[in-house]
PDB file of N, CA, C and O in Angstrom:
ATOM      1  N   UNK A   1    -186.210  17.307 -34.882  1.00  0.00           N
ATOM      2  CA  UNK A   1    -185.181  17.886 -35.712  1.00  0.00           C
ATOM      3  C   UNK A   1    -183.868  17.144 -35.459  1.00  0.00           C
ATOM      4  O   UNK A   1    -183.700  16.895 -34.265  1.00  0.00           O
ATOM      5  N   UNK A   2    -182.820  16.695 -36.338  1.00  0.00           N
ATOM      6  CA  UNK A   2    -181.898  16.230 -36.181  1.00  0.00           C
ATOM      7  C   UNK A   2    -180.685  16.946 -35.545  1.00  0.00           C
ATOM      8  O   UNK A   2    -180.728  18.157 -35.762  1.00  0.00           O
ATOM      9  N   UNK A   3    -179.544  16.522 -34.776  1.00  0.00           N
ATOM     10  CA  UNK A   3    -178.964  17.386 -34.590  1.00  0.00           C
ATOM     11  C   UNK A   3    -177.836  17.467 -35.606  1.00  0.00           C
ATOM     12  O   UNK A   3    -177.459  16.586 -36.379  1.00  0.00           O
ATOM     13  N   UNK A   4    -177.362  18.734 -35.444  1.00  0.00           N
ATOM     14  CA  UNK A   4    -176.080  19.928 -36.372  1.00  0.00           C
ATOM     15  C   UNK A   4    -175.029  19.283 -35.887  1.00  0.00           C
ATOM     16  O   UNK A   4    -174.811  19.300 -34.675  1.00  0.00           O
ATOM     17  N   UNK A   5    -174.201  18.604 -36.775  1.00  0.00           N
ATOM     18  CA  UNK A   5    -172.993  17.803 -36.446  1.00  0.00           C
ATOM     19  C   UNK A   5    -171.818  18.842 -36.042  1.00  0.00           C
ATOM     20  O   UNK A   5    -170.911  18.731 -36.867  1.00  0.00           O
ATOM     21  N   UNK A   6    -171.548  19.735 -35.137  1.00  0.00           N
ATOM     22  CA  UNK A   6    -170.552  20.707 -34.999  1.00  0.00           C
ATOM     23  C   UNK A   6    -169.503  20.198 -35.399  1.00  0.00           C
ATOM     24  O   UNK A   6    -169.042  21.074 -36.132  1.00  0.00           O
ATOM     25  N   UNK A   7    -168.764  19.300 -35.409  1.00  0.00           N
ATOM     26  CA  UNK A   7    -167.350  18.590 -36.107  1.00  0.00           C
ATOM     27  C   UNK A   7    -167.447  18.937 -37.465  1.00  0.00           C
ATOM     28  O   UNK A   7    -166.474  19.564 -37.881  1.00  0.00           O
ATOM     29  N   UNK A   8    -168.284  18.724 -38.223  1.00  0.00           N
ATOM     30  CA  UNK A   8    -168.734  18.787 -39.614  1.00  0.00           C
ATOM     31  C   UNK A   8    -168.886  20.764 -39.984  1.00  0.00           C
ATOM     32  O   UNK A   8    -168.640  21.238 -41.093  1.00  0.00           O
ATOM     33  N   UNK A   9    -169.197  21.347 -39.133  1.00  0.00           N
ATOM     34  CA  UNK A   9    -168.989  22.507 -39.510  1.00  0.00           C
ATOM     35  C   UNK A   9    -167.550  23.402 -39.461  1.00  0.00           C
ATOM     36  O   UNK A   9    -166.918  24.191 -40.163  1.00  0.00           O
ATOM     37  N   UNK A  10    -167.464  22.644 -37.980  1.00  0.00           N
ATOM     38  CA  UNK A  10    -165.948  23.490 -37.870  1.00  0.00           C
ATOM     39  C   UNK A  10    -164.476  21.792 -37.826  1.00  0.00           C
ATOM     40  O   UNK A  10    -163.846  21.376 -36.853  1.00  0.00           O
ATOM     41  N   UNK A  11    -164.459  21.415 -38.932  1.00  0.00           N
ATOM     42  CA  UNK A  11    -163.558  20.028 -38.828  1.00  0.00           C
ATOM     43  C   UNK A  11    -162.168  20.818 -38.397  1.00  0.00           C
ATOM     44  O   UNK A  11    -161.296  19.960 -38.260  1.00  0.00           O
ATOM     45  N   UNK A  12    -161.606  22.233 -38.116  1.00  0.00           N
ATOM     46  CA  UNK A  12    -160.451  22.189 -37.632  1.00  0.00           C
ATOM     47  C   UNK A  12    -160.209  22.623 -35.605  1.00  0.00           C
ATOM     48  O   UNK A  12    -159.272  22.930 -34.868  1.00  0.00           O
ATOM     49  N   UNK A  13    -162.040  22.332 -35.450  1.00  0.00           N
ATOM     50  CA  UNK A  13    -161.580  22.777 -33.855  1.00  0.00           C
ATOM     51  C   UNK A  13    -161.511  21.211 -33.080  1.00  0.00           C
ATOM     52  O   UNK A  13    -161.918  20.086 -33.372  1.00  0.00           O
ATOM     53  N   UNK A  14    -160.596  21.950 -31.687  1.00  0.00           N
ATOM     54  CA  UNK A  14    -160.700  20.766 -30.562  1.00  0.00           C
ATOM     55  C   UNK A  14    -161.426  20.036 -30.392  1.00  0.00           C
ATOM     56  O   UNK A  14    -162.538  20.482 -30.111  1.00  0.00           O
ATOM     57  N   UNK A  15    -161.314  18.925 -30.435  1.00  0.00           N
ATOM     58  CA  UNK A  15    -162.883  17.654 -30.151  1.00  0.00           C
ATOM     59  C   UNK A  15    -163.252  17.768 -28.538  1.00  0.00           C
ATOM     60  O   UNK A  15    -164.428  17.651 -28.192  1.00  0.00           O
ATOM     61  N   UNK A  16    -162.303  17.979 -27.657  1.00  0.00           N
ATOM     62  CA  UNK A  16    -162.560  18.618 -26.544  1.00  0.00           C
ATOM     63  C   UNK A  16    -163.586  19.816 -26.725  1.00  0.00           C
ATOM     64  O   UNK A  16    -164.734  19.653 -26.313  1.00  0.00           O
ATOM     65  N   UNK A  17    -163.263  20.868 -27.253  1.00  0.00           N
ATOM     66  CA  UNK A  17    -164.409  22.017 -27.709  1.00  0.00           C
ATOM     67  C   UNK A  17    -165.327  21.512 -28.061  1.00  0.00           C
ATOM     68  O   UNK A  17    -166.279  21.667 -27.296  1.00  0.00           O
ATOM     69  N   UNK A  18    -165.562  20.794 -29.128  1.00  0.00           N
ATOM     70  CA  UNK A  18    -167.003  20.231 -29.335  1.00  0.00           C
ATOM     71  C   UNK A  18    -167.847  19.650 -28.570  1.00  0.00           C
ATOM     72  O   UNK A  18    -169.066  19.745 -28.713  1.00  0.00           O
ATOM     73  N   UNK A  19    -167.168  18.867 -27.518  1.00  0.00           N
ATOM     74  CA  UNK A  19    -167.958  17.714 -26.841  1.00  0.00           C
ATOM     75  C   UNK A  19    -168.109  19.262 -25.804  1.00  0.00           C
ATOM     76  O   UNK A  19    -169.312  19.443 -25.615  1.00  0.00           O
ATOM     77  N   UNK A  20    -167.371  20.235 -25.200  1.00  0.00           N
ATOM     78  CA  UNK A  20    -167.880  20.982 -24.440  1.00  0.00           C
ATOM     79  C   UNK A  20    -169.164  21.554 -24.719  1.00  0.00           C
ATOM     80  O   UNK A  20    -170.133  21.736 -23.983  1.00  0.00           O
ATOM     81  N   UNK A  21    -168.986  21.786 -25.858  1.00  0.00           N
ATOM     82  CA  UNK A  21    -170.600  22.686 -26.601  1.00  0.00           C
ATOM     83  C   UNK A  21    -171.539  21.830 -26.312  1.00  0.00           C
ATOM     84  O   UNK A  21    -172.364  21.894 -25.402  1.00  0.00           O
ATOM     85  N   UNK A  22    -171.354  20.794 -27.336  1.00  0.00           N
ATOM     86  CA  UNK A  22    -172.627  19.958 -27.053  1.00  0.00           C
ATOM     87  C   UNK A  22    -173.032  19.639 -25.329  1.00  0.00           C
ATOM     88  O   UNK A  22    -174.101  19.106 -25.031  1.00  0.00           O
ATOM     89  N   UNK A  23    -172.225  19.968 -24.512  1.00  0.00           N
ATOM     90  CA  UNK A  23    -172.938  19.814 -23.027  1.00  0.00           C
ATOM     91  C   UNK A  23    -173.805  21.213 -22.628  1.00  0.00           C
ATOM     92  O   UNK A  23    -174.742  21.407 -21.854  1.00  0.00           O
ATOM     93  N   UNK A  24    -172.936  22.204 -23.651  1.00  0.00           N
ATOM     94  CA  UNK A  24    -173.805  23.696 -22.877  1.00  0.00           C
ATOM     95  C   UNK A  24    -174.699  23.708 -23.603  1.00  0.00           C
ATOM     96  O   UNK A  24    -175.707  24.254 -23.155  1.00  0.00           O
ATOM     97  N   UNK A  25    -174.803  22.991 -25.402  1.00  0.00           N
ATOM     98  CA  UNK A  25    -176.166  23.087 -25.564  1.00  0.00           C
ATOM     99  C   UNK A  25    -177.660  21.658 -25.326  1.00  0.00           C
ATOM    100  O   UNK A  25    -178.644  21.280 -25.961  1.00  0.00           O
ATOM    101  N   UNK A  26    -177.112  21.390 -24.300  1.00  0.00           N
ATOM    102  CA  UNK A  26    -178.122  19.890 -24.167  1.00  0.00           C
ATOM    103  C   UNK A  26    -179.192  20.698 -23.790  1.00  0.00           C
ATOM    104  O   UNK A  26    -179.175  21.765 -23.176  1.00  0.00           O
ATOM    105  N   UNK A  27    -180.063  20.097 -24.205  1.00  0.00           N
ATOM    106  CA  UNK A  27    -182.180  20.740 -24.308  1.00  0.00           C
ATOM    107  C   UNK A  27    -182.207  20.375 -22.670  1.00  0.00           C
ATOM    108  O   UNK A  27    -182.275  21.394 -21.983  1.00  0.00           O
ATOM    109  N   UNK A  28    -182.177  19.448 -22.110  1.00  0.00           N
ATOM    110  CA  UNK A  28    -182.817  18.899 -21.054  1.00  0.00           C
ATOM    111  C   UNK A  28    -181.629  20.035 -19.682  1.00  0.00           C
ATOM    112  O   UNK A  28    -180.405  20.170 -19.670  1.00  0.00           O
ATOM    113  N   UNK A  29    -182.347  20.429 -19.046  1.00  0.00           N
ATOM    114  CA  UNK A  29    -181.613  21.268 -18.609  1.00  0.00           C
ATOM    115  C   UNK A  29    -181.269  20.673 -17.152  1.00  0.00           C
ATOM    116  O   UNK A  29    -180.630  21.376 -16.369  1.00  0.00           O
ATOM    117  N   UNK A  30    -181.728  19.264 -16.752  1.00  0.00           N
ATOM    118  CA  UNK A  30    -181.422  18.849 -15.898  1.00  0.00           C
ATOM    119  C   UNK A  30    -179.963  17.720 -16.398  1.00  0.00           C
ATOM    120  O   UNK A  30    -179.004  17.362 -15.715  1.00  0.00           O
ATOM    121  N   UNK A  31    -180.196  17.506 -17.353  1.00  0.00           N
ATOM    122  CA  UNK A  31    -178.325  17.312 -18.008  1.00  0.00           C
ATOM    123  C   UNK A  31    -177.280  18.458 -18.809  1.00  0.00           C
ATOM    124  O   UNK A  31    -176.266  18.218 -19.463  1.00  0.00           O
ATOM    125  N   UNK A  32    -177.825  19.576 -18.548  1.00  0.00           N
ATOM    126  CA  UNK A  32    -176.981  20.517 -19.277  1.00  0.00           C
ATOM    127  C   UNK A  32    -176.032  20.774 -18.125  1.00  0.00           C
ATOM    128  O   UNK A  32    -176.300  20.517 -16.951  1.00  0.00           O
ATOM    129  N   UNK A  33    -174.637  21.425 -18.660  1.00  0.00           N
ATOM    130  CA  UNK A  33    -173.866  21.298 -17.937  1.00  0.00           C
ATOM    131  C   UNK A  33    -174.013  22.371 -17.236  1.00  0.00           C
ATOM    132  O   UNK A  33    -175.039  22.934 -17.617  1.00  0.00           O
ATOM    133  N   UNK A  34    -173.405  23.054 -16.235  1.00  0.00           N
ATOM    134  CA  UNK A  34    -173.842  24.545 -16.011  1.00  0.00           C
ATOM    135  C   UNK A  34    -172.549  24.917 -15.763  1.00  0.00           C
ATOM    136  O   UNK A  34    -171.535  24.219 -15.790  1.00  0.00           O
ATOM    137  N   UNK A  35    -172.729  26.548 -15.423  1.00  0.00           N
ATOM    138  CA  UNK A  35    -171.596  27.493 -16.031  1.00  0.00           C
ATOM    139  C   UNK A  35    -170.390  27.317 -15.426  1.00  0.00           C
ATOM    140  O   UNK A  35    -169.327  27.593 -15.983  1.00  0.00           O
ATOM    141  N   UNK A  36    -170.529  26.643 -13.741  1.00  0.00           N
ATOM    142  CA  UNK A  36    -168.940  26.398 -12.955  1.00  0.00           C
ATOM    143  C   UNK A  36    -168.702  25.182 -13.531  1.00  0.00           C
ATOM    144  O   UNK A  36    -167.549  24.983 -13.915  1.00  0.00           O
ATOM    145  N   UNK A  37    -169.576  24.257 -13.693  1.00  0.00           N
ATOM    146  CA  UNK A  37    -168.814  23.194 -14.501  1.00  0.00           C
ATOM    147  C   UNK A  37    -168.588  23.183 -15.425  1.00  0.00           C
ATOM    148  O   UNK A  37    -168.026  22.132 -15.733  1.00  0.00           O
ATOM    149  N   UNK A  38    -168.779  24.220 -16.637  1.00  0.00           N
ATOM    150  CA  UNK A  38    -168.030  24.758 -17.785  1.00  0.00           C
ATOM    151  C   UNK A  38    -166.835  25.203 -18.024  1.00  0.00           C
ATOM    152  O   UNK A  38    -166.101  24.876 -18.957  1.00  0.00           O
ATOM    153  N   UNK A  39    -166.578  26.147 -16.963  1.00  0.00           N
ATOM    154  CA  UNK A  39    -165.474  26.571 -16.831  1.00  0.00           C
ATOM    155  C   UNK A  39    -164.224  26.008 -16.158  1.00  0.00           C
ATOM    156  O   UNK A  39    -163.065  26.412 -16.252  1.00  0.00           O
ATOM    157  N   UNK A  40    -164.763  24.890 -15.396  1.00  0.00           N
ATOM    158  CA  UNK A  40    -163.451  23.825 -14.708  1.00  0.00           C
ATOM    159  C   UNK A  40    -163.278  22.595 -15.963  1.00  0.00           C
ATOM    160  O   UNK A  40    -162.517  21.636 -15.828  1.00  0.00           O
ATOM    161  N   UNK A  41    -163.884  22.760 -16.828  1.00  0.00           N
ATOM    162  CA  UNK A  41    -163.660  21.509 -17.984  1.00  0.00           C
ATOM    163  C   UNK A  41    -162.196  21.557 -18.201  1.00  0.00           C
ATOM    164  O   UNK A  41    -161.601  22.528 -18.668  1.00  0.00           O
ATOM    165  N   UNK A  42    -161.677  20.481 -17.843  1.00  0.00           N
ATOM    166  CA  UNK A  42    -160.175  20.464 -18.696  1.00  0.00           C
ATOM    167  C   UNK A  42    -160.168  21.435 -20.327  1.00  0.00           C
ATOM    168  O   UNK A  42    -159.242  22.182 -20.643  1.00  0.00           O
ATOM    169  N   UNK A  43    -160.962  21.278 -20.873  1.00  0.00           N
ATOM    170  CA  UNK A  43    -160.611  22.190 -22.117  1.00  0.00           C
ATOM    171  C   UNK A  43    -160.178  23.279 -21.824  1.00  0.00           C
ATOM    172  O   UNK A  43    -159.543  23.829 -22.724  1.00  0.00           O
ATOM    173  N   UNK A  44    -160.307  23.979 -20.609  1.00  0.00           N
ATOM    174  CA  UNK A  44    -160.067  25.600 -20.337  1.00  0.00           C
ATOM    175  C   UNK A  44    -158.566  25.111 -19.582  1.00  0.00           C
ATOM    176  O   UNK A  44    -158.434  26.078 -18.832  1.00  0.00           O
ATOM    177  N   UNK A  45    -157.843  24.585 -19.415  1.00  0.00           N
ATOM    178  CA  UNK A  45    -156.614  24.176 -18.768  1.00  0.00           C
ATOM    179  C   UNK A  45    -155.708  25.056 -18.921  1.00  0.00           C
ATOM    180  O   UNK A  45    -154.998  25.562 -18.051  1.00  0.00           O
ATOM    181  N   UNK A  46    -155.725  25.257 -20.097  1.00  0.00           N
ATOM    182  CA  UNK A  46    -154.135  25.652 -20.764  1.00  0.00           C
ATOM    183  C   UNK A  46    -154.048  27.493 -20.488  1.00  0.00           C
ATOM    184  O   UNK A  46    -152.983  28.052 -20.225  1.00  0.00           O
ATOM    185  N   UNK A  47    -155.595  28.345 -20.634  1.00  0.00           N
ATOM    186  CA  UNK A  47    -155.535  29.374 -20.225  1.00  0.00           C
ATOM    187  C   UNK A  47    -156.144  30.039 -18.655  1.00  0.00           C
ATOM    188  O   UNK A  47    -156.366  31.177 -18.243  1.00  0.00           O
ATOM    189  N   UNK A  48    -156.274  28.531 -18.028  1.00  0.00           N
ATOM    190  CA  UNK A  48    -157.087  29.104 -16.660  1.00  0.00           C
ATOM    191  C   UNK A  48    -155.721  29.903 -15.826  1.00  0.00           C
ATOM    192  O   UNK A  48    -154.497  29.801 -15.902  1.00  0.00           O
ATOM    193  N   UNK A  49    -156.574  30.639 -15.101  1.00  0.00           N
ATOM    194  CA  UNK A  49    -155.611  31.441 -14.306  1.00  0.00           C
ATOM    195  C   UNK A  49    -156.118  31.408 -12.983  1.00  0.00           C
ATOM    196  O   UNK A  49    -156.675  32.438 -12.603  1.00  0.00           O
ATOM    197  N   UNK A  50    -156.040  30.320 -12.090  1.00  0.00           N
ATOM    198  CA  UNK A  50    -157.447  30.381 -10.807  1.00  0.00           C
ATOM    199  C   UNK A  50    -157.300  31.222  -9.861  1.00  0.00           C
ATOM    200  O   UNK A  50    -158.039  31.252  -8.878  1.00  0.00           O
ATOM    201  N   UNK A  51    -155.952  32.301 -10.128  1.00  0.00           N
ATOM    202  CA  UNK A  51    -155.967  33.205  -8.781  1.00  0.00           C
ATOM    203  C   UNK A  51    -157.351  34.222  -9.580  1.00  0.00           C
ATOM    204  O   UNK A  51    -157.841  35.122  -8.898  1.00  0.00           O
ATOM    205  N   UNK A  52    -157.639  34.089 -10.360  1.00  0.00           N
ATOM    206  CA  UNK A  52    -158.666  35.537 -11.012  1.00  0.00           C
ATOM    207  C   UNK A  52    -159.570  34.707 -11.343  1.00  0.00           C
ATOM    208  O   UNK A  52    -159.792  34.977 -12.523  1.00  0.00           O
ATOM    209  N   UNK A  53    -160.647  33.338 -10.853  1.00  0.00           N
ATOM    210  CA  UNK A  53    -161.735  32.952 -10.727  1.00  0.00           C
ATOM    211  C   UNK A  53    -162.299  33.091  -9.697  1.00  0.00           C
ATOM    212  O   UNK A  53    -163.527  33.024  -9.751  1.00  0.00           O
ATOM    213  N   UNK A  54    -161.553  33.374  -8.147  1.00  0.00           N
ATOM    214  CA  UNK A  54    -162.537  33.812  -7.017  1.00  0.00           C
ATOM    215  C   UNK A  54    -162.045  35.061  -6.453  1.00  0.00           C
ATOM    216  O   UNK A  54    -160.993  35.616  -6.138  1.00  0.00           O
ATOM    217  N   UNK A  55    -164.350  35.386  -6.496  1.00  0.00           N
ATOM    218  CA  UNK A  55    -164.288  36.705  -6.493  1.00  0.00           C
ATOM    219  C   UNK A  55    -164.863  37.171  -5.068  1.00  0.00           C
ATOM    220  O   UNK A  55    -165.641  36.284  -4.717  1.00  0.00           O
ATOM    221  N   UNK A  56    -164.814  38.154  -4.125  1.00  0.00           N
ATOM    222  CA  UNK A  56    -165.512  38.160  -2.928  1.00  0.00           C
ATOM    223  C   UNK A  56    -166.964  38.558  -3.089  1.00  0.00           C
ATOM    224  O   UNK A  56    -167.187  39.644  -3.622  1.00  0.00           O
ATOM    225  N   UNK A  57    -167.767  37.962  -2.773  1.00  0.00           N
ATOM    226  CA  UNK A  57    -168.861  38.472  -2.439  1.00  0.00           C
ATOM    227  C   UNK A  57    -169.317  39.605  -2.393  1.00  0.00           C
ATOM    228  O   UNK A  57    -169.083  40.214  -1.349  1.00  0.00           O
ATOM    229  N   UNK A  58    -170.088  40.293  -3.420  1.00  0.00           N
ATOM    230  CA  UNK A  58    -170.573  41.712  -3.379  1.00  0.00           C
ATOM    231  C   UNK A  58    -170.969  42.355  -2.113  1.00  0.00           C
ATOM    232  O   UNK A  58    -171.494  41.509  -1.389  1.00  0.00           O
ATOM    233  N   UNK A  59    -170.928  43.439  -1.598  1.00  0.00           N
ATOM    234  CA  UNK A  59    -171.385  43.927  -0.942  1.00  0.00           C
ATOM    235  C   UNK A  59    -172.840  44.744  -1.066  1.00  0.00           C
ATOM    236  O   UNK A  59    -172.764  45.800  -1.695  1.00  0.00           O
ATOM    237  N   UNK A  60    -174.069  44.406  -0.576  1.00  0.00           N
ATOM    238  CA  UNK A  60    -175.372  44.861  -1.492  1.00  0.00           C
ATOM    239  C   UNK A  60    -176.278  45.225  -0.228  1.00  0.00           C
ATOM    240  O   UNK A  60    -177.006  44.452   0.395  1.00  0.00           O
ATOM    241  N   UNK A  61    -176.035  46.747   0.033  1.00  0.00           N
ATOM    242  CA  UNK A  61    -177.004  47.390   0.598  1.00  0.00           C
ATOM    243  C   UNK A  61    -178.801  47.388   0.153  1.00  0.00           C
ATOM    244  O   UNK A  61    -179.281  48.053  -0.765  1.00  0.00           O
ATOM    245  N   UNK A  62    -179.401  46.661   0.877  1.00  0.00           N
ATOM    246  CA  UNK A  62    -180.937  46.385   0.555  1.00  0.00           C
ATOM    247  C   UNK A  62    -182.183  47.076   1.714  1.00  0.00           C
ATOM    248  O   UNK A  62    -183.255  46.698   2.187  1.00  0.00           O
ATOM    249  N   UNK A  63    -181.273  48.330   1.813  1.00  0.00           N
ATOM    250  CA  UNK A  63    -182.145  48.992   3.343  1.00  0.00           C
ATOM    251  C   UNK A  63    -183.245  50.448   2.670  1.00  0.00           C
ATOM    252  O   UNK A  63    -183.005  51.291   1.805  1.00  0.00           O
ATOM    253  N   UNK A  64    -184.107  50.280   3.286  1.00  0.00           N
ATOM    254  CA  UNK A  64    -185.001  50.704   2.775  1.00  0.00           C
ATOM    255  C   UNK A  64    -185.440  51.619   3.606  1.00  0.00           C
ATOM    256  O   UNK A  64    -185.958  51.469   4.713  1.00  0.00           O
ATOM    257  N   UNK A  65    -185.078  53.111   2.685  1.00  0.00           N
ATOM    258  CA  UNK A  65    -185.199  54.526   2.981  1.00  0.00           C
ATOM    259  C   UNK A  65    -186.895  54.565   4.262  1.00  0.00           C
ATOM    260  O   UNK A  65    -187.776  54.438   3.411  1.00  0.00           O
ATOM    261  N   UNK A  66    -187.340  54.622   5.071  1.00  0.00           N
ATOM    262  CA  UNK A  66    -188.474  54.688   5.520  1.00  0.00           C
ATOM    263  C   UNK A  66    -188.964  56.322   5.799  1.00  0.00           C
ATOM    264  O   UNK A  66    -190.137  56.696   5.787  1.00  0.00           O
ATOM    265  N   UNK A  67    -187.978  57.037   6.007  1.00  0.00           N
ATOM    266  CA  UNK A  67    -187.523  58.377   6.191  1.00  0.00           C
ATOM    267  C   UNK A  67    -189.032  58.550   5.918  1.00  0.00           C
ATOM    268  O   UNK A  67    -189.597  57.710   5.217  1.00  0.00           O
ATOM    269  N   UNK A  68    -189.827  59.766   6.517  1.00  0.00           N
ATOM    270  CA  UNK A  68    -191.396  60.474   6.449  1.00  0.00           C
ATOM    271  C   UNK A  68    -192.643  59.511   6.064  1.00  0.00           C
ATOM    272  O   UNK A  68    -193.832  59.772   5.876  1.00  0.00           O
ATOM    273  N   UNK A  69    -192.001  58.443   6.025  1.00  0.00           N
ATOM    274  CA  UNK A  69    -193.151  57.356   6.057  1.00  0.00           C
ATOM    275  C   UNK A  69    -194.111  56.934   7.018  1.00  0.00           C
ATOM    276  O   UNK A  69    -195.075  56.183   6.864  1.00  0.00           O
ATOM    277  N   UNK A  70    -193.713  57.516   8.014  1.00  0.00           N
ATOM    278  CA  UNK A  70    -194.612  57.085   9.706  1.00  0.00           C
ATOM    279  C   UNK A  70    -195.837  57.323   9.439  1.00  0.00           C
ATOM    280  O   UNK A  70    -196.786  56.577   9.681  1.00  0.00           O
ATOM    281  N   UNK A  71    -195.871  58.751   8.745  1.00  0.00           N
ATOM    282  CA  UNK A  71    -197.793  59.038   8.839  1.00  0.00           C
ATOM    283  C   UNK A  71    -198.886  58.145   7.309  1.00  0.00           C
ATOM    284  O   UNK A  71    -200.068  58.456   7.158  1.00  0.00           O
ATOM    285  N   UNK A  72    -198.386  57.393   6.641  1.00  0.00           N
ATOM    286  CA  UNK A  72    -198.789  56.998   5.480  1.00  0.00           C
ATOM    287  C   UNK A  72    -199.605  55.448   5.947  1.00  0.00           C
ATOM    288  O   UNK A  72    -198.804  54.598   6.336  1.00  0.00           O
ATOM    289  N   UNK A  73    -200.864  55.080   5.943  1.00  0.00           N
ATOM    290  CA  UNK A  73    -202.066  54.415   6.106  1.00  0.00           C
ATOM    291  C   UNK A  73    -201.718  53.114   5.300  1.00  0.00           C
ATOM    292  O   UNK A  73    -201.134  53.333   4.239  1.00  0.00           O
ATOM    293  N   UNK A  74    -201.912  52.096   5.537  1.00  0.00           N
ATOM    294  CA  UNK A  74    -201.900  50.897   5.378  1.00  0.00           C
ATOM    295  C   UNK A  74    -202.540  50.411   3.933  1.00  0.00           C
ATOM    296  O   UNK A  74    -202.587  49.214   3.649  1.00  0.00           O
TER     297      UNK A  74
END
């Protein structure tokens, strides 16, 4: 299939924007761009705000109730 000329659909956006798309939509996913390097693209410059891109680490309780389980068979 040929590809969808995005310039040709939208001729009044950023050519920066375009060339971004075309990286998030590359097929081969070992050249697609991925999502932190999406978001550090110079195209996002003008509205990045980097004190509100890092976030702490969730806190994620993964403990497992065993409570009356002692007598239950293998």
């Amino acid at each position: 299939m040929e590809r969808v000329r995005l310039e040709d659909l939208y001729p009044a956006s950023d050519p920066r924007g375009i060339a971004l798309i075309y990286r998030m939509l590359e097929f081969n996913p070992n050249r697609r761009i991925t999502a932190e390097q999406a978001i550090m693209d110079p195209y996002f410059d003008d509205i990045r705000i980097e004190e509100q891109e890092h976030y702490p680490p969730p806190n994620i309780d993964l403990s497992i109730d065993d409570l009356g389980k002692q007598d239950m068979t293998i």
